[in-house]
Residue, then its C-alpha position, 0 to 999 in steps of 0.5 A: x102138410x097140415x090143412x086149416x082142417x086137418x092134415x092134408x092126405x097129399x097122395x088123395x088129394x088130386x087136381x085137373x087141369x084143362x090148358x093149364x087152369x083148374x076145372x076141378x079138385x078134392x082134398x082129402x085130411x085125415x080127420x080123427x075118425x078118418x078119410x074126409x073130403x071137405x071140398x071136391x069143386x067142378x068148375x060149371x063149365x065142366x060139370x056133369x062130365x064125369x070129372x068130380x066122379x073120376x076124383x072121388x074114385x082116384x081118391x078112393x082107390x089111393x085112400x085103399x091102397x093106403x089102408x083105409x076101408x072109409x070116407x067120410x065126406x060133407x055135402x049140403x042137402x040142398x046140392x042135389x047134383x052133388x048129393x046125388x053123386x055121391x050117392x050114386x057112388x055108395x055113399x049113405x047119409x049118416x049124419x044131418x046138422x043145421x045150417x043158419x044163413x041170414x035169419x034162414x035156419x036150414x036142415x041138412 
């Protein structure tokens, strides 16, 4: 299956469900260089119950099992929560960018 992005990689791609509607999911493509989540989503509700964790560490061990040694992932700098998961998880920051909303010019 191909993503708007890159080609979905379906056995790190994972959902949960709680009495059949989503509380959260991650998408995993394989992008040129490699493993990258675009999106890994929690609904409010839900957050700060481990849920985004036990996905990035399901989606890592599949990835490993798969061969890959890396994930690349995208977080805007101002989503501390998220920010802060991941790098709790080991992740590293390696590249920032600029973001423009409106007339607000943001470093990320």
């Amino acid at each position: 299956m191909s993503g708007a992005i890159a080609p979905l990689i379906s056995d790190a791609s994972f959902a949960v469900y709680r009495n059949g509607e989503p509380i959260s999911a991650i998408i995993v493509v394989a992008e040129k260089w490699g493993p990258h989540v675009p999106y890994l989503f929690t609904h409010p509700q839900y957050a700060g119950q481990g849920v985004a964790t036990s996905l990035l560490k399901a989606s890592a061990g599949a990835l490993e099992k798969s061969g890959y040694q890396d994930i690349g992932l995208t977080v805007n700098l101002y989503n501390t929560r998220a920010s802060n998961l991941y790098r709790h998880l080991g992740f590293q920051r390696r590249l920032g960018f600029k973001t423009v909303s409106g007339d607000k010019t943001n470093n990320t």
